[in-house]
C-alpha positions as CSV (number, residue, x, y, z in Angstrom):
1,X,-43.2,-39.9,92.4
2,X,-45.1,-41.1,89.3
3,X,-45.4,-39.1,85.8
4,X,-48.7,-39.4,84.8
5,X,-48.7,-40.3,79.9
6,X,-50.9,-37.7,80.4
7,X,-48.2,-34.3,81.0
8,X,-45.5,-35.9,78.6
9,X,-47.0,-34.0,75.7
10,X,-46.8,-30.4,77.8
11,X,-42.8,-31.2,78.7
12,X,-42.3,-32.0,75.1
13,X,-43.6,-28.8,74.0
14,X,-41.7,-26.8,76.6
15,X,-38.0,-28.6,75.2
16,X,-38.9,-28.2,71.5
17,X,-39.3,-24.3,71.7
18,X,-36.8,-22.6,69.2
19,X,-36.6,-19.1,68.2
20,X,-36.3,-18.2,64.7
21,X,-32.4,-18.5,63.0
22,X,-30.8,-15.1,61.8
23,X,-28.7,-15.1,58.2
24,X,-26.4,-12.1,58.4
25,X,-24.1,-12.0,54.9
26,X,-21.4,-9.6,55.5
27,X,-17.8,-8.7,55.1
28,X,-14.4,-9.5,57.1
29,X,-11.8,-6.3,56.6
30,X,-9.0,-6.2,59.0
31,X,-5.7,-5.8,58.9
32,X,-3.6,-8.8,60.2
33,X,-0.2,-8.5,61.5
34,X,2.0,-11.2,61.0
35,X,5.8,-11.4,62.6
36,X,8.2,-13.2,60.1
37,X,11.8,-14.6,60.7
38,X,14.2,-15.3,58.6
39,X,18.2,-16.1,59.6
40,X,20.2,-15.1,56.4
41,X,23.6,-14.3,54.6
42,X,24.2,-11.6,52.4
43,X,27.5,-11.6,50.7
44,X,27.5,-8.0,48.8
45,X,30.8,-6.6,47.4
46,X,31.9,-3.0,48.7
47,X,32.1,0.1,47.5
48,X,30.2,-0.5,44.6
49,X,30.2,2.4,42.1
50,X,26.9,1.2,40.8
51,X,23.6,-0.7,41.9
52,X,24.5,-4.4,42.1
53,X,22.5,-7.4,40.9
54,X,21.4,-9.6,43.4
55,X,20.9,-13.4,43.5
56,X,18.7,-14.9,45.9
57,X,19.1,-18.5,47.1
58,X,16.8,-21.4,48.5
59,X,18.9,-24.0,49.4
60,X,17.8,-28.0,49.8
61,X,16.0,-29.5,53.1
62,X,19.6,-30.8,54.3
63,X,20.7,-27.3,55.1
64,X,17.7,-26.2,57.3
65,X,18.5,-25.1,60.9
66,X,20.2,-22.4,62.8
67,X,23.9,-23.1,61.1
68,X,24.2,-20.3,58.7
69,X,27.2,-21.5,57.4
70,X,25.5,-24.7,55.9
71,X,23.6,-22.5,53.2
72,X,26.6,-21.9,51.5
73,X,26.8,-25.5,50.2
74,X,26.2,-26.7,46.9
75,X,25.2,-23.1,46.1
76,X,26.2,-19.7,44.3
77,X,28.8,-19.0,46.7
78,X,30.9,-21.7,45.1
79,X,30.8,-20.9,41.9
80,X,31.7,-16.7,42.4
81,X,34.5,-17.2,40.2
82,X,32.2,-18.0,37.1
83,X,30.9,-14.6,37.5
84,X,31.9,-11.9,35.3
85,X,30.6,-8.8,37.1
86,X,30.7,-7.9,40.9
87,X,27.0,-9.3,42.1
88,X,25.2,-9.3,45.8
89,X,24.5,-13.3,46.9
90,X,21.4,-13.5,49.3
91,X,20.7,-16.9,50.8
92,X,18.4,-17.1,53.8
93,X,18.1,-20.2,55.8
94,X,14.9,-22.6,56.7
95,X,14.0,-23.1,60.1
96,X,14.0,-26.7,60.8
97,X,11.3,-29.3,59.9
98,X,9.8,-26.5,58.1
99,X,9.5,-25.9,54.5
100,X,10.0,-22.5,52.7
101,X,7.7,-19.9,53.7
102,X,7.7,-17.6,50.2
103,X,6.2,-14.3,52.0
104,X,8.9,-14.6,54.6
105,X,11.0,-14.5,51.9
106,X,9.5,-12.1,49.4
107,X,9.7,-9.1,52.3
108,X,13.0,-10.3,53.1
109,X,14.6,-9.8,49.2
110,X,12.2,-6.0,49.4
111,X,13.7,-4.8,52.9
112,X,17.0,-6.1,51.3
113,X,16.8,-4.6,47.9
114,X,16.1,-1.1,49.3
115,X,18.3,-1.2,52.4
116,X,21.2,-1.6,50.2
117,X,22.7,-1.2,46.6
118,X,20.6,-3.5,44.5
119,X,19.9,-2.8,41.2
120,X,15.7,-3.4,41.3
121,X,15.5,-4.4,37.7
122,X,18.4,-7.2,38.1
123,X,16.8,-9.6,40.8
124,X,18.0,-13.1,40.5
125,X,16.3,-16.0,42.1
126,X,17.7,-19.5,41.9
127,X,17.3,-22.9,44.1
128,X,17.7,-26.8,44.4
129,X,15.5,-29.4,45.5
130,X,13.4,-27.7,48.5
131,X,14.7,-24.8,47.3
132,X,13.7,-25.6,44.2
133,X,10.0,-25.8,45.0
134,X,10.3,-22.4,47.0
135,X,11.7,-21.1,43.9
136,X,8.9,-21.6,41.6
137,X,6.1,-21.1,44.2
138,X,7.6,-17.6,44.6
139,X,8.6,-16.7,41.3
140,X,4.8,-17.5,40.4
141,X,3.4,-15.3,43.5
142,X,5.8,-12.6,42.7
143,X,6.6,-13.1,38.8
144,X,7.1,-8.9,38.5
145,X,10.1,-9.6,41.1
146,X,12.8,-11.5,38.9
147,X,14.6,-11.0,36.1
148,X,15.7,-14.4,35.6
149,X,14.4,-17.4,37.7
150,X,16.5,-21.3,37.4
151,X,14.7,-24.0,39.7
152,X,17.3,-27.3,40.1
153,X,15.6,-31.1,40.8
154,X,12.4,-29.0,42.3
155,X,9.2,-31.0,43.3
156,X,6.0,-29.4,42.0
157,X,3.1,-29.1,43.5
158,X,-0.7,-29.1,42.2
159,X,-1.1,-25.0,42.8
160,X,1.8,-24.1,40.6
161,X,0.2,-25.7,37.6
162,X,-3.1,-24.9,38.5
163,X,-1.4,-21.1,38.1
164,X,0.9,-21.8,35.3
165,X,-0.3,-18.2,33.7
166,X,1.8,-16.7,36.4
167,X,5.0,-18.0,34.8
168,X,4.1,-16.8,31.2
169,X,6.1,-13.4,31.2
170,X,9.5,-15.2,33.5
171,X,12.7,-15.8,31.9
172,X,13.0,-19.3,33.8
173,X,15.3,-22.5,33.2
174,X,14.3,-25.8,34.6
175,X,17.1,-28.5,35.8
176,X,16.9,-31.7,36.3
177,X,19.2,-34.9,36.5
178,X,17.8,-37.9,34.5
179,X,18.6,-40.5,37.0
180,X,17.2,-38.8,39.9
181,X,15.7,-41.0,42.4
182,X,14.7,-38.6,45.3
183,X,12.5,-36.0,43.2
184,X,11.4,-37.9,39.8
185,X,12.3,-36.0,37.0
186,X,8.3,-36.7,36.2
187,X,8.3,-33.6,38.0
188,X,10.8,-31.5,35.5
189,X,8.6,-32.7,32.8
190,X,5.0,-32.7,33.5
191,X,5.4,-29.0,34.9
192,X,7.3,-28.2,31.8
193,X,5.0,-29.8,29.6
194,X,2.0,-27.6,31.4
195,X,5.0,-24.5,31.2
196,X,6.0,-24.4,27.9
197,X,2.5,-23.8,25.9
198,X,2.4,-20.3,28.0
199,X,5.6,-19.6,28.1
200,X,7.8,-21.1,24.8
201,X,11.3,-19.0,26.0
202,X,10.9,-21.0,29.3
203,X,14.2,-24.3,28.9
204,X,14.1,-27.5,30.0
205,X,17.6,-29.2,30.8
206,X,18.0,-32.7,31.7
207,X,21.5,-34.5,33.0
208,X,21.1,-37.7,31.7
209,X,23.2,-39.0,34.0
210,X,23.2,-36.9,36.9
211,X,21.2,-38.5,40.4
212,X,20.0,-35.6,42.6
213,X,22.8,-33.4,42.6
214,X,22.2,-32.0,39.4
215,X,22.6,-28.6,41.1
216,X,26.4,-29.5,40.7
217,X,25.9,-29.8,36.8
218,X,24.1,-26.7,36.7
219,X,25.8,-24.4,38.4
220,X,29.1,-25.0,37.1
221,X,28.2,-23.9,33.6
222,X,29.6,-20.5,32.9
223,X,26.4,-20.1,30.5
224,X,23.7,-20.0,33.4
225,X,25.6,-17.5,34.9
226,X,26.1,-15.2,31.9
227,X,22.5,-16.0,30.4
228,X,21.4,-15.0,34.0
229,X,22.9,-11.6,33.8
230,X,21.7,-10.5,30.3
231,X,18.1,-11.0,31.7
232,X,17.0,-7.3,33.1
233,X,13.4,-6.4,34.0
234,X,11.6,-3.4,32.3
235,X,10.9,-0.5,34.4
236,X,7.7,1.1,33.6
């Protein structure tokens, strides 16, 4: 069978047909559930006769898995002895090839702090390398939370300084070792240098001669500890 030039035009016309678009502009409001999970350890003293401050751990990416026993290393739990008052150690652990998720976190440290004896206005939150990063994202999406916040060899990340007003009002202490090859201590400095013109009280400390493991350096000074318990928030 032949198609005649002449009824090309007509099939055209019956394939180009389109009705008119709609525009609609409105507005998404649901609420989302979302399950988190979190493997942790919580080392709080017993029979407390008052509420206990609380530090709250990140460790590095070499402790991340399903071996709680791992978090304890190069961490708070090491260094109890440098501690003058009794105080509540929380360190959760990262699923594998995962980095920290801060909201898992965040809802962990609130069911935490009101399941047990934790003084609200004494909230500690310290960390080291991948830790270190999880430290100051959530310390700048929850800056209201911590009383004192010290972030060891952390990489930073374009977000945080594009927020630094979040970290205006923190008590906070940045670590780094000078000779670090596996986060640049670039990253201590430009994030202080963006840090300290919103927030003067914030300290930068560098270990000349420290590699990664400044958290070693830092945490066996008795003056962290006891600067980190003088800080207290405000309660309004």
């Amino acid at each position: 069978m032949t198609l005649k030039l002449k009824y090309l035009p007509l099939l055209l016309l019956g394939f180009s047909t389109f009705s008119p678009a709609q525009e609609i502009k409105s507005e998404f409001n649901k609420e989302v559930k979302i399950q988190k999970k979190l493997s942790y350890i919580l080392d709080i003293p017993q029979n407390s006769k008052t509420k206990l401050p609380l530090i709250v751990f990140l460790h590095g990416s070499g402790e991340r898995g399903d071996n709680l026993e791992i978090v304890k290393a190069h961490s708070p739990f090491t260094y109890r002895n440098l501690m003058q008052e009794p105080v509540a150690i929380l360190a959760p652990q990262c699923p594998e090839n995962t980095w920290w998720d801060t909201d898992a976190v965040y809802f962990l440290i609130k069911e935490i702090s009101e399941k047990y004896k934790i003084d609200k206005d004494r909230i500690y939150l310290t960390g080291l390398s991948m830790g270190g990063w999880g430290t100051l994202k959530l310390a700048g999406e929850h800056p209201e939370m911590f009383a004192a916040v010290a972030a060891v060899c952390a990489p930073t990340d374009r977000v945080m300084v594009a927020n630094i007003h979040q970290y205006k009002n923190l008590n906070i202490k940045l670590f780094h070792g000078g000779m670090d090859d596996v986060v640049l201590p670039e990253n201590a400095f430009n994030f202080y240098q963006k840090l300290h013109p919103v927030n003067p009280k914030a300290e930068l400390t560098i270990f000349p001669n420290d590699n990664h493991n400044s958290w070693d350096s830092t945490y066996a000074d008795p003056k962290l500890w006891s600067w980190m318990f003088s800080q207290k928030l405000i309660s309004k």
